[in-house]
C-alpha positions as CSV (number, residue, x, y, z in Angstrom):
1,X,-19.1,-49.1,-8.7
2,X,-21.3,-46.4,-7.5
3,X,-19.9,-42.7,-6.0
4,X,-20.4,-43.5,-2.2
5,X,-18.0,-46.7,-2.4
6,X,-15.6,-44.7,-3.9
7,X,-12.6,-42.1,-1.9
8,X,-14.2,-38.9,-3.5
9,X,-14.8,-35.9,-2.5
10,X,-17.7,-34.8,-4.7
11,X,-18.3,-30.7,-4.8
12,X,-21.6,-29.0,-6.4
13,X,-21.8,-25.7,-8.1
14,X,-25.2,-23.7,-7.7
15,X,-25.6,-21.4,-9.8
16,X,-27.4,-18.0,-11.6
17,X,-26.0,-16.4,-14.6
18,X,-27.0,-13.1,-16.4
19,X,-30.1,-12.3,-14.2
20,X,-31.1,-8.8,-15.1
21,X,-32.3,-6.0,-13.5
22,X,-32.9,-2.3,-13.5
23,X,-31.3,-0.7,-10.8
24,X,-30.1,2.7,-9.6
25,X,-26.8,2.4,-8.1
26,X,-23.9,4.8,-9.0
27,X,-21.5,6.8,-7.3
28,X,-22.8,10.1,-9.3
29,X,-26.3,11.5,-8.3
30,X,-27.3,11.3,-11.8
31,X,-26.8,7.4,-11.7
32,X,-29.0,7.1,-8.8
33,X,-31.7,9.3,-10.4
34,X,-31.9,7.6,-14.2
35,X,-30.7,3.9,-13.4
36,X,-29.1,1.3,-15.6
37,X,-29.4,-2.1,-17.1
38,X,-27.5,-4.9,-14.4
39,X,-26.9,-8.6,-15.1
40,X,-25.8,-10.3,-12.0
41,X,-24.0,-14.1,-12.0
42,X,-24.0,-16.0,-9.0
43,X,-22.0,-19.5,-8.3
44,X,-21.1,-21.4,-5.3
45,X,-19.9,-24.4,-4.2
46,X,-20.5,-26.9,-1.7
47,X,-19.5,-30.5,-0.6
48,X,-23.5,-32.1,-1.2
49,X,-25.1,-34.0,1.0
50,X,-25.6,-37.5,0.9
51,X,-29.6,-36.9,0.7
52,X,-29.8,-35.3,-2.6
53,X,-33.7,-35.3,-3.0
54,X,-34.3,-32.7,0.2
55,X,-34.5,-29.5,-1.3
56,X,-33.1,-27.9,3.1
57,X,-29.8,-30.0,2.4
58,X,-28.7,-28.0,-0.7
59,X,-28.3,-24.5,-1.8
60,X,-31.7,-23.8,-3.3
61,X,-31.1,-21.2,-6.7
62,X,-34.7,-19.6,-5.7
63,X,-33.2,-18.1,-2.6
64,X,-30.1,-16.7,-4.0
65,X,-32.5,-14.8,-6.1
66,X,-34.1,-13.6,-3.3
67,X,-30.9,-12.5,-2.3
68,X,-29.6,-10.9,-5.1
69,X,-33.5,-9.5,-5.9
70,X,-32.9,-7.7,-2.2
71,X,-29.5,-6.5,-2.5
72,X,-30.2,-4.7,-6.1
73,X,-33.0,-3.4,-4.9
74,X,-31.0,-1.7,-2.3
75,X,-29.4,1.5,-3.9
76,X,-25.6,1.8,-3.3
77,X,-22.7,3.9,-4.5
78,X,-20.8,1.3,-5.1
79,X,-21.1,-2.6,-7.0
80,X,-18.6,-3.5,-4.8
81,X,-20.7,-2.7,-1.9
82,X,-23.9,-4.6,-3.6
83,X,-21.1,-7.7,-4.0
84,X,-20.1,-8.0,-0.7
85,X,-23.7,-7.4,0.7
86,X,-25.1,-10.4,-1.7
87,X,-21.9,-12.5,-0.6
88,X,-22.6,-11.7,3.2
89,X,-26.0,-12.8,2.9
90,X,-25.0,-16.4,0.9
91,X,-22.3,-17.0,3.6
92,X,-25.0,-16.5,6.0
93,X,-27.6,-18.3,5.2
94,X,-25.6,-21.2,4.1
95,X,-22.8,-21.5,6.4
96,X,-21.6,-24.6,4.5
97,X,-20.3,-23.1,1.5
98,X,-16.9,-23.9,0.3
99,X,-16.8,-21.1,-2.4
100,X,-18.7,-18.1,-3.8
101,X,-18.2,-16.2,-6.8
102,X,-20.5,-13.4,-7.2
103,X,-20.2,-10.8,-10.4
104,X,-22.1,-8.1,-11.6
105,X,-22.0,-5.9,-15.1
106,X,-23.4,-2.5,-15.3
107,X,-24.6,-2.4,-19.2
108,X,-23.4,0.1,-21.8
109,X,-22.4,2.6,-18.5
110,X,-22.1,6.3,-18.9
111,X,-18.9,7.1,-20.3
112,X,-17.1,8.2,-23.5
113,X,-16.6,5.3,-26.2
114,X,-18.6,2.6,-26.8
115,X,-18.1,0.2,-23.8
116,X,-20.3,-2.7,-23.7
117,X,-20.2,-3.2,-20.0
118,X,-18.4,-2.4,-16.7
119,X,-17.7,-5.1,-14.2
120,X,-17.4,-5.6,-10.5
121,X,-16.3,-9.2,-9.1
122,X,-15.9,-10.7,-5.5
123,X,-15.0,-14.3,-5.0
124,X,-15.2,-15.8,-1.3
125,X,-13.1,-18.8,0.2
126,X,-14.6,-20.4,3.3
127,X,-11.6,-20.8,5.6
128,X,-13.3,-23.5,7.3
């Protein structure tokens, strides 16, 4: 019996993981003037639709690298801040998304001990 005879909600997950990047942000001065290594993850999730061969009917992964290519490109104090911004633009471009679960990990960051990374995640819920 194929899907579209069946009483299913099907739900699709886009996603990037561990796209890297050199980037300045940091809250300290120092941050913004000697960067860091950045690995960014991206998922969402979205009820498809029915025409799954039309690239405009889905969340396309080469535009939420656009997105996140923009927004780490864009110095800020805070990851939070560069979270929310990437989250902001997914919810706005694709106003059809159930979730989003955007993540990223500042790589070996400044600070006594040996720490392999820091990380800073925001996860969205469409109230629709």
């Amino acid at each position: 019996m194929a899907l579209n005879n069946l009483n299913l909600m099907l739900v699709q997950t886009v996603a990037l993981k561990e796209v890297k990047f050199y980037a300045f942000h940091g809250f300290y001065p120092e941050e913004q003037l000697t960067g860091n290594h950045f690995s960014v993850d991206v998922e969402v999730t979205f009820v498809p639709n029915i025409d799954t061969e039309n690239l405009a009917k889905t969340v396309n992964y080469e535009v939420i690298n656009s997105i996140v290519i923009k927004q780490m490109n864009h110095t800020q104090k805070l990851l939070e801040t560069v979270v929310k911004n990437i989250i902001d633009d997914l919810t706005n471009t694709y106003d059809f998304l159930q979730t989003a679960i955007v993540g990223i990990k500042k790589i070996h960051p400044a600070m006594p001990g040996d720490i392999g990374y820091s990380f800073v995640q925001l996860s969205y819920t469409s109230t629709k």
